[in-house]
N, C-alpha and C positions, 0 to 999 in steps of 0.2 A: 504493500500500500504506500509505503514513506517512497519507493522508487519510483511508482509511478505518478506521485504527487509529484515529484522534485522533475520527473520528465515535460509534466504537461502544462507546471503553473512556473518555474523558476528555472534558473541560467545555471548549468554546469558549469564547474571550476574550467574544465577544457575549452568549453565553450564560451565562459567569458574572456579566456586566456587569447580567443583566438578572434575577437572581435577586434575590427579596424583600430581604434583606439589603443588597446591593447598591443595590439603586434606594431603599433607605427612609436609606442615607446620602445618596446620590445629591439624593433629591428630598423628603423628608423622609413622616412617615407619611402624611399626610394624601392623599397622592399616591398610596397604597397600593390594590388592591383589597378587600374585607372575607376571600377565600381567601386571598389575600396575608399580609394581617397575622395570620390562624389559624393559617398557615404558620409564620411567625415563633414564633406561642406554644408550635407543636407542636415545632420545632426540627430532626427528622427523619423521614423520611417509616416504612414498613414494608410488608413484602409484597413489596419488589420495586418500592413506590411511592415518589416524593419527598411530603416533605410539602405541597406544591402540590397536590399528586394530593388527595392527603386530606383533605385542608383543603374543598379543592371539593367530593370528596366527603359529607365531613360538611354541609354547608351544602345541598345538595342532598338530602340525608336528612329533614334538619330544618328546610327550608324558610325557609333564609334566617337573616338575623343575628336575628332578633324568635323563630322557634321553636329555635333554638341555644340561647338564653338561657332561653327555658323549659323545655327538655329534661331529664328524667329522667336519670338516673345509667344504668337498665336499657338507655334509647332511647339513650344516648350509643355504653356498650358496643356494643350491635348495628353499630355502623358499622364496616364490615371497617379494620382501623389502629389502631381505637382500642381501648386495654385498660383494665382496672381504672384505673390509676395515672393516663395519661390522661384518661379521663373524670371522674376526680377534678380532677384540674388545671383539665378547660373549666369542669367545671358551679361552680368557685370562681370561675373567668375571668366566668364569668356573672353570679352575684349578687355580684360586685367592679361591675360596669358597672351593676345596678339600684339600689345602693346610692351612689354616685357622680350617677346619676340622681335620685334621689330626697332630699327636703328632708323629715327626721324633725321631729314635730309636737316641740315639746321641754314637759315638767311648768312650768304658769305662764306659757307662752305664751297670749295671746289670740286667740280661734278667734271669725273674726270675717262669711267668707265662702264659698261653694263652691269658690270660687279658690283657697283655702287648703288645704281639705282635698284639694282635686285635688291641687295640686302636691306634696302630703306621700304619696299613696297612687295615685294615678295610675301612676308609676312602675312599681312594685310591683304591682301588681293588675293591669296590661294584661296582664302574661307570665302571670298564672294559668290554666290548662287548666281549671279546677273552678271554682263561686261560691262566695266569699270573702265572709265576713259580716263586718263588727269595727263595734265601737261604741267612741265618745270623749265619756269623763266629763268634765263641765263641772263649773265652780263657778258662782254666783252671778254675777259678772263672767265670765264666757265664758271664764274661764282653764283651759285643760288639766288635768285630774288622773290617770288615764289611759286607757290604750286597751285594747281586750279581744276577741281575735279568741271572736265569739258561737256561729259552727257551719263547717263546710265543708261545701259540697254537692257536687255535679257538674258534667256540660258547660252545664244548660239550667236547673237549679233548685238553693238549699238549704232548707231545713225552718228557719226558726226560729219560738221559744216565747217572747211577751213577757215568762213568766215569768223563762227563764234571763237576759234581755235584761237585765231590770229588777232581777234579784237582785243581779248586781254593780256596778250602778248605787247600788245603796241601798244597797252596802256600801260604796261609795266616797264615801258621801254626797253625791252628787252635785246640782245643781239643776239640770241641764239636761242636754241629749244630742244627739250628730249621728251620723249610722251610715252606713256608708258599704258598698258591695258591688260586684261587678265582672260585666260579661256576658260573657262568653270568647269570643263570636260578633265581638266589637269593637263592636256597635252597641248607645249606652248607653240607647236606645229604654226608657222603664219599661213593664216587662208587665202584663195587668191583676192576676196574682198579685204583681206589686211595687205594686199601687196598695191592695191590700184588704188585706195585709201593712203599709204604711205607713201607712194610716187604722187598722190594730186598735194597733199601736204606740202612735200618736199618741193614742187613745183612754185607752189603760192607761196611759198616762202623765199623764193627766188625773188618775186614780181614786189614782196613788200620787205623784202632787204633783212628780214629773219631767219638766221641756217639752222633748217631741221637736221640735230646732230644724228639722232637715232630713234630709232621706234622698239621698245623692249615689249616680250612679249611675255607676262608670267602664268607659269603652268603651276602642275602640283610640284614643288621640289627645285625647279627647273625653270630657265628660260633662254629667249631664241632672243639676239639682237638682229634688226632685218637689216641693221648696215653690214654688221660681219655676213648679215645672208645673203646678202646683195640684190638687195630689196632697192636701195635706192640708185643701181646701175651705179654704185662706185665699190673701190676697193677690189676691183677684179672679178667681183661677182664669187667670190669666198664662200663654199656652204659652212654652215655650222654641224656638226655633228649632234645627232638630235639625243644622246645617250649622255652627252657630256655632265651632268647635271647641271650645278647653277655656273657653271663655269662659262668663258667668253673667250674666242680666238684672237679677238686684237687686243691690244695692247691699251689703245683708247683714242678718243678723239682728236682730230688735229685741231 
């Protein structure tokens, strides 16, 4: 009777021994599961569930720590456990870890490589569900003046207008420009809409005395410069090797 009392209403020595909390004094976080440690942030579980339960569940919803962290406020709600207040708390817990991830371009910094603008927007742009346009105003020396998110599109395409491109370019006074965009598929492959896109840019930019330096493209991991790919007909028309990871074949901009 005392054994099955202690089964069905209270926590085994083992079994409190092995609870997220315990094992992350125990063996410290890194030792942790990715439910585990959700567990921890969620604090208690709901429904009848521990937050173990939930925690799993949510990650099983959202496919894992990479679509957690891009998840909508609405897609969080739907997960049975989690309410407003919660889903407030992940989708912070989220862009706390993209922000942490990512290295902000800073005004006056010199932008010198694709490596650069990867590591500054890489981050950030992998979780994007939609294509994310932004462009980064240069000065004369390659210095930062700043950035400008240009249009949002969807899962496979966005629309931009050299014009709107260019307008806040030339208010920024800018001498030069790099723009950068994401593929939500992960693979930073340029389409041939990102090849006749970056040649009409790079054109108008000719006509109003702004040089398009490069067009970065970021996947999951990964990204393509279409100058090294020889997207803008210079450079010899150089591929990139599309395995390379986040790496770049040239050296950097003249």
């Amino acid at each position: 009777m005392a054994r099955a009392m202690l089964g069905a209403g209270r926590m085994t020595p083992d079994a409190k021994h092995d609870r997220p909390r315990e094992r992350l004094r125990r063996l410290g976080a890194a030792a942790l599961s990715d439910a585990e440690l959700l567990a921890l942030v969620l604090g208690t579980g709901a429904g009848g569930d521990d937050a173990l339960t939930v925690a799993r569940r949510l990650l099983a919803r959202t496919g894992g720590l990479v679509g957690f962290t891009a998840a909508g406020m609405a897609e969080l709600e739907a997960v049975p456990g989690i309410g407003g207040a919660r889903a407030a708390q992940l989708r912070a817990l989220g862009e706390l870890g993209i922000r942490v991830a990512t290295r902000p371009l800073r005004a006056g910094e010199r932008l010198l490589t694709g490596d650069q603008v990867y590591r500054a927007y890489g981050p950030r742009l992998r979780h994007e569900r939609r294509e994310v346009f932004l462009c980064i105003a240069l000065d004369a020396k390659r210095r930062v003046i700043a950035e400008h998110c240009v249009a949002q599109g969807h899962l496979t395409g966005v629309e931009v207008h050299p014009r709107e491109l260019y307008r806040g370019l030339v208010r920024e006074s800018a001498s030069a420009a790099v723009v950068v965009h994401n593929h939500p598929s992960g693979d930073p492959t340029p389409s041939p809409d990102d090849v006749i896109l970056t040649r009409r840019l790079w054109q108008a930019g000719l006509v109003v005395g702004i040089e398009l330096l490069d067009h970065i493209v970021v996947g999951d991991g990964r990204f393509v410069s279409m100058r090294a790919d020889g997207a803008l007909g210079l450079d010899g028309g150089a591929r990139l090797p599309q395995d390379r990871g986040s790496g770049s074949v040239h050296e950097g901009w003249p």
